[in-house]
N, C-alpha and C positions, 0 to 999 in steps of 0.2 A: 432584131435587136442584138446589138453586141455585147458580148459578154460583160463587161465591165459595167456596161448601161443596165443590164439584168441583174447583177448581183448588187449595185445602189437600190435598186430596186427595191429587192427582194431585203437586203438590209432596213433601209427606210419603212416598210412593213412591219418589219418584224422587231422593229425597235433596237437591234445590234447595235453594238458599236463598235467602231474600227480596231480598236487595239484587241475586240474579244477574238473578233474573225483572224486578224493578224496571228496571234497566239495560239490559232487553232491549227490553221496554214502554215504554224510553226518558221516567220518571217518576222521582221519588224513593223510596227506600225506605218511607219512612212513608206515603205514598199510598199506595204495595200493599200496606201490612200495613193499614190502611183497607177497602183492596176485598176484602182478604180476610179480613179479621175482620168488617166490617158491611156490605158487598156497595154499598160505594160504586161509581156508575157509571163504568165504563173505555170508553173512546173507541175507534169500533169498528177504526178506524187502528192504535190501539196494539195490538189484539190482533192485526190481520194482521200488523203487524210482528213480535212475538214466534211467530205462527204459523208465517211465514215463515223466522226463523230453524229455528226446529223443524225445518220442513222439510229446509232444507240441511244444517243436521247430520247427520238422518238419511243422508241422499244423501251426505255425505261420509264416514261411517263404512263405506258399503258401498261403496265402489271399492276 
């Protein structure tokens, strides 16, 4: 599965929506509906950032 097809995915799961992940990825909205409609390249900065958020969500829902 290509990235762009796994993170619709993993959006469409998860109830997301484009402008939250956008603003996480620190990009405009139409840029990630870009990367994730034709699997335009995302900078690998912006996915740690968004990753990173992930992260501490997690870690702060469980305290």
């Amino acid at each position: 599965m290509l990235f762009n097809e796994r993170i619709k995915q993993l959006c469409e799961q998860c109830q997301l929506q484009q402008r939250k992940i956008a603003e996480a990825l620190d990009i405009d909205t139409a840029t990630y509906c870009k990367v994730e409609k034709c699997g335009r390249h995302v900078k690998t900065e912006q996915i740690a950032v968004w990753l990173a958020d992930k992260v501490i969500s997690a870690i702060m829902e469980n305290k």
